[in-house]
ZADO-1210 file (C-alpha; in nm, 4 decimals, padded with zeros to 6 digits):
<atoms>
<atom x="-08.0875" y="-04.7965" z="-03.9283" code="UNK" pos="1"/>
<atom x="-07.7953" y="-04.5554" z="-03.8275" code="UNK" pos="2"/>
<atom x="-07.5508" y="-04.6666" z="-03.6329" code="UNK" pos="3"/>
<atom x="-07.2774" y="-04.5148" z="-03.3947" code="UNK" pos="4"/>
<atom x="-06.9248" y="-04.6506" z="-03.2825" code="UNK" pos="5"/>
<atom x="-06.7032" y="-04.5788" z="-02.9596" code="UNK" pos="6"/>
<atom x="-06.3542" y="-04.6059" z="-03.0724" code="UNK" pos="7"/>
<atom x="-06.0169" y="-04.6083" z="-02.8830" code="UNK" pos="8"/>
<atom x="-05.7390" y="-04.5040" z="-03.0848" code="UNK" pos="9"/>
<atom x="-05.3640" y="-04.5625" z="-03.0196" code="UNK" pos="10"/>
<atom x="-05.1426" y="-04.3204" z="-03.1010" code="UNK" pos="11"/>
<atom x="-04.7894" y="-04.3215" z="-03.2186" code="UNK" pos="12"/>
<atom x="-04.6769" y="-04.1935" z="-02.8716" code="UNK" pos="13"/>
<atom x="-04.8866" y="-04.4654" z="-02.7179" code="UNK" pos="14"/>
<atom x="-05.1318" y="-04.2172" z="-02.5407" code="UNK" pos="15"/>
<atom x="-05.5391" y="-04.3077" z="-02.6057" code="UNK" pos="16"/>
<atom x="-05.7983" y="-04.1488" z="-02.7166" code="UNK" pos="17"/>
<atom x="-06.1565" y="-04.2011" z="-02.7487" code="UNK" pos="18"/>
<atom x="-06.4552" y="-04.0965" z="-02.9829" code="UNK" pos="19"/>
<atom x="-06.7862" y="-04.1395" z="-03.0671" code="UNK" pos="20"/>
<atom x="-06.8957" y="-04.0972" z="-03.4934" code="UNK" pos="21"/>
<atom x="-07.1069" y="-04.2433" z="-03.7331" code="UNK" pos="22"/>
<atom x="-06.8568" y="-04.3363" z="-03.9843" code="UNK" pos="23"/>
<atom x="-06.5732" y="-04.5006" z="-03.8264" code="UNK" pos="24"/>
<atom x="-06.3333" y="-04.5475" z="-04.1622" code="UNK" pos="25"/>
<atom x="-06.3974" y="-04.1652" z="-04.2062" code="UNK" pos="26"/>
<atom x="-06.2839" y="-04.0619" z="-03.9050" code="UNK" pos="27"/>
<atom x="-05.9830" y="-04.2729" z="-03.8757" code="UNK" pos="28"/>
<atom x="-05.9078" y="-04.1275" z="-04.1949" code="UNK" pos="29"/>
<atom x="-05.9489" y="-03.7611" z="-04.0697" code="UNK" pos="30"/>
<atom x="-05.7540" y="-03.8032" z="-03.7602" code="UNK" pos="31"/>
<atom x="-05.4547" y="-03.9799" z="-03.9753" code="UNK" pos="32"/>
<atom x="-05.4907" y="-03.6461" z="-04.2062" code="UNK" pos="33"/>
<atom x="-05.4811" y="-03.4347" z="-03.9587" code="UNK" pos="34"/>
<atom x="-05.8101" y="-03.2284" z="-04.0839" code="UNK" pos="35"/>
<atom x="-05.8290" y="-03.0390" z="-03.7323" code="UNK" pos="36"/>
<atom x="-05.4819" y="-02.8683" z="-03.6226" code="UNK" pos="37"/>
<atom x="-05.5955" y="-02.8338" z="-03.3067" code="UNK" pos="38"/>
<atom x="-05.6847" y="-03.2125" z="-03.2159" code="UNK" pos="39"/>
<atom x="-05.5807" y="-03.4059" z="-02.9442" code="UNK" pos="40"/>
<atom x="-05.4335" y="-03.6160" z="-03.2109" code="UNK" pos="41"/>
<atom x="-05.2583" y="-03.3880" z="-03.4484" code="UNK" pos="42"/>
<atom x="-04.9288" y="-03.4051" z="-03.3370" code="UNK" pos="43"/>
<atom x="-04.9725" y="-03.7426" z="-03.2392" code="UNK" pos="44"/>
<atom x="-05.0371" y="-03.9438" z="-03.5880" code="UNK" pos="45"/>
<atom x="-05.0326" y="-04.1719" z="-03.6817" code="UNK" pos="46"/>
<atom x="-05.2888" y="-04.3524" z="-03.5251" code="UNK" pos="47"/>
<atom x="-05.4443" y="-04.7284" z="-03.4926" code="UNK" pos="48"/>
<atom x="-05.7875" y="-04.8028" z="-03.3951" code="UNK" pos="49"/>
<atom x="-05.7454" y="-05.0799" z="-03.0755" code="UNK" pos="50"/>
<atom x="-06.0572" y="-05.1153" z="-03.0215" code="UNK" pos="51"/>
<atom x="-06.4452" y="-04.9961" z="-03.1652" code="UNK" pos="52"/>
<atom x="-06.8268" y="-05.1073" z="-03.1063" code="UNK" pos="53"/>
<atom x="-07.1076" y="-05.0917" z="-03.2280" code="UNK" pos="54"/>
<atom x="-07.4595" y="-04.8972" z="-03.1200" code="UNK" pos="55"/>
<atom x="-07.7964" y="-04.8436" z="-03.2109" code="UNK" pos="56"/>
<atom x="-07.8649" y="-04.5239" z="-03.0522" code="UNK" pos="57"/>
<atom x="-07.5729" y="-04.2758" z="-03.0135" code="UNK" pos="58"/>
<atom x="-07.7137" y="-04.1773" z="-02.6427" code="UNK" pos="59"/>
<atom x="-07.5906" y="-04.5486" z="-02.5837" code="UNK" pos="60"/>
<atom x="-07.2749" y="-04.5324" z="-02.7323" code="UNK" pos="61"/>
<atom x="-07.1837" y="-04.1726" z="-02.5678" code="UNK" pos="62"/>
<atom x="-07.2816" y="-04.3429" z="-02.2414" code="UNK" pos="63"/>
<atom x="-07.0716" y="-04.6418" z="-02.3273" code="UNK" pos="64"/>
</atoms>
C-alpha cells in the first residue's frame, strides 16, 4: 500500500511551508539541498519538519 504525507516545514526564517509527497525523508532531504533554485524554500534552508501525517489515498492528504 502507498502512502502519502502532508508536511509543514519550518524554515530558518521561521516562515511555513507545506507539501504533499510520497517519501517524506526524500523530500526533506531535497528541500535541505536545495535541488530546485527556484523553491519557496531555497533561500530559506535550512529547514525542520514540525509537523507530518499520514494517508492512504493522496486525494485525502491533498485535501487535508
Amino acid at each position: 500500500m502507498k502512502l502519502y504525507y502532508v508536511y509543514i516545514l519550518e524554515c530558518s526564517d521561521k516562515l511555513l511551508y507545506t507539501g504533499v509527497t510520497n517519501y517524506i525523508s526524500r523530500r526533506l532531504d531535497e528541500h535541505n539541498a536545495g535541488v530546485n533554485k527556484n523553491s519557496f524554500t531555497f533561500k530559506r534552508r535550512p529547514v525542520e519538519v514540525i509537523f507530518h501525517q499520514e494517508f492512504n489515498d493522496v486525494n485525502q492528504a491533498i485535501w487535508f
